[in-house]
N, C-alpha and C positions, 0 to 999 in steps of 0.2 A: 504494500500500500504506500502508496507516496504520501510525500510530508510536506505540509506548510512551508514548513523550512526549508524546502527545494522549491517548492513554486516562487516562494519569495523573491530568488533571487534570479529570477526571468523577468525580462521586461514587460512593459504592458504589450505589444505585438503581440510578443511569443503566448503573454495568456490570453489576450484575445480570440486564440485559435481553439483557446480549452472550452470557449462559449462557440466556437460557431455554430451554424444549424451541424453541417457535416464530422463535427467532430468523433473522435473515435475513444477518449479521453472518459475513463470509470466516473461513475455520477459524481464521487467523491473527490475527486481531482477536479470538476467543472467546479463543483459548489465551494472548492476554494480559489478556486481561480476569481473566481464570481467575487468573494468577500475580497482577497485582495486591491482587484482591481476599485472594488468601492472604496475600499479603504485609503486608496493612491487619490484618491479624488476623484474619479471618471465616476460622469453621468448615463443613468439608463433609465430611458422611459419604461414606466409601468407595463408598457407592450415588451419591451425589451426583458425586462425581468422576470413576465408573467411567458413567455417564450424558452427562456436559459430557466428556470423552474419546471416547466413543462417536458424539455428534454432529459432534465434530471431525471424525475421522475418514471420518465418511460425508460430509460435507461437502467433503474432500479428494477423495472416493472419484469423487463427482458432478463435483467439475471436470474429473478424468482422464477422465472417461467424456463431457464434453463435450467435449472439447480432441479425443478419439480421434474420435470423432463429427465435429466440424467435419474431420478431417484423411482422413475417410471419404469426404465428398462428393467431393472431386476424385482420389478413385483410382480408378483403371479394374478393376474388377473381369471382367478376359477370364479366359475357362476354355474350356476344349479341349471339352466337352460339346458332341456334335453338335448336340444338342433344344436346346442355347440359342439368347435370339434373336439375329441380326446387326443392331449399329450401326456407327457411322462413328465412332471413337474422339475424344476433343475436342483431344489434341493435334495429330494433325494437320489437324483443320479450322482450326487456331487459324495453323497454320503457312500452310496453301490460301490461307488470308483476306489474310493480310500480302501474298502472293504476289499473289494474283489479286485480292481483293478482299472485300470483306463479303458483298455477296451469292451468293457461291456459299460461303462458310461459314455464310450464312442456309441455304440449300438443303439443305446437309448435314443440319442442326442441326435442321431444320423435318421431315426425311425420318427423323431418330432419335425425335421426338412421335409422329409418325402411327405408326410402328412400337409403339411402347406405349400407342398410342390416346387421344395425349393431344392432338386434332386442335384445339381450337380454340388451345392454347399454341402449336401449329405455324403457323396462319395468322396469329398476334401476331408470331413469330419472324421468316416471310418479310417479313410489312409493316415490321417494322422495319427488317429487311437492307436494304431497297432505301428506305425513308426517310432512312435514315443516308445511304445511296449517293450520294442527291442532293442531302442537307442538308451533305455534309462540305465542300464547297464555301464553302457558307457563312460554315462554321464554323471553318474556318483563314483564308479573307481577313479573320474577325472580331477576328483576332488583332492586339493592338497591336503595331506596326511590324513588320507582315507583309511581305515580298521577298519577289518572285518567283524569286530566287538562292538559296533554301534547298535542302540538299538532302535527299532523304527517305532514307539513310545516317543521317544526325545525327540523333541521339536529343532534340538541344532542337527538332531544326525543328516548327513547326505543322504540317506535312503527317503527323509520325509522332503526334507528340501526340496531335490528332483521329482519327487510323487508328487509333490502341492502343488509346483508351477506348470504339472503338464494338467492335472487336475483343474486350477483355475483357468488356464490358458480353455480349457472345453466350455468352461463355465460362461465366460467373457463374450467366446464365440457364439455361443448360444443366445447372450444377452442384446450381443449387440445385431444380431442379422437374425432372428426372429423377427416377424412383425409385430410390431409397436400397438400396445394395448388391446391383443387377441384375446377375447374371452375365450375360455376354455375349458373342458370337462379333465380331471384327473382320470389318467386311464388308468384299466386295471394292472394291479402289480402279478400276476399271474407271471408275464416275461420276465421280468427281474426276477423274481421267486427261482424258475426256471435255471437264469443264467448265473444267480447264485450259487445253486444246488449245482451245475455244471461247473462251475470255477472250484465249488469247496472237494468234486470227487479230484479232479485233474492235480490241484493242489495236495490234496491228502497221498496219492498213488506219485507224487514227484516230490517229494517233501525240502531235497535238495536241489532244487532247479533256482539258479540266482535270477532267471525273468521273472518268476513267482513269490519271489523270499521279500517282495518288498511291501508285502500289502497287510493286513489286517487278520485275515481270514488265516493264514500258516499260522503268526502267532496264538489266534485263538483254540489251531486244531493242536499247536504243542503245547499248549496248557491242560486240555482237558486229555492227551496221553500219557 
């Protein structure tokens, strides 16, 4: 946020510019420019004032109506309307993913595109679900002074790290190239159910596979052995 104390020492020119119609100048930097310039001694008709007021304003009006907007994208807009259509809501694919793994929150996520027919962003979603899947390997032994003794509990370890940024990275995609204020029905979790029950046999019969060791569900099945 700028300060008084930098507009101050701009001429009147230069903060005339902070008033004009076209300015691009935060409401907050006009409304000092504005006091300044009164304060230097320059006159402004009541038209002139009730004008640079005017622009404030709307200027304030537009960030609230950005601010609501971004806080738009990540609300689940469900409604009881039969005719609406069913998705797979993104919290809990966000939660499936940690559990089971990226790519069955790819599958979700890629199965909410094709529903709104947005099929080639769904074939970008699965390829990535399953590039991360093989790349995360990678990309946690890439980490300096990576151990095999971390555990994926701790929130500094590289196993969570790399799992959380491919995880929100699905999350983000989802938020931002869905269409905007979709009413929608939760679909049934029958598939997830499914592709859990399928993640937790392949996990359990591989129990040492490092693409599988990073998720939720191994630890769970080594505690209850």
């Amino acid at each position: 946020m700028v300060k008084k104390s930098t507009l101050e020492k701009l001429s009147d020119t230069e903060l005339k510019k902070y008033i004009a119609p076209e300015s691009r100048f935060t409401p907050e930097a006009v409304q000092m420019a504005l006091e300044i310039l009164k304060e230097r001694g320059n006159q402004f008709s009541d038209q002139e004032s009730a004008l640079v007021q005017k622009m404030i304003q709307d200027k304030k009006d537009a960030e609230i109506a950005k601010i609501n907007e971004d806080k738009e994208q990540w609300e689940d807009n469900i409604t009881d309307d039969p005719s609406a259509i069913k998705l797979y809501p993104i919290g809990p694919i966000v939660t499936l993913s940690i559990f089971c793994g990226i790519i069955v929150g790819a599958i979700l996520v890629s199965i909410n595109f094709i529903r709104v027919k947005k099929y080639s962003t769904a074939f970008l979603v699965l390829s990535y679900g399953i590039a991360y899947f093989f790349a995360q390997k990678y990309l946690i032994t890439s980490f300096i002074g990576y151990k095999k003794d971390y555990h994926i509990y701790s929130r500094y370890s590289p196993e969570f790290i790399v799992m959380a940024l491919g995880i929100a990275a699905l999350a983000i995609i989802s938020a931002l190239v869905m269409p905007k204020k979709l009413p929608y029905k939760p679909e049934s979790y029958i598939l997830p159910a499914i592709l859990t029950g399928v993640m937790a046999v392949i996990i359990f019969f591989n129990p040492h596979n490092e693409y599988l060791s990073y998720y939720l569900i191994p630890e769970i099945i080594q505690f209850f052995k």
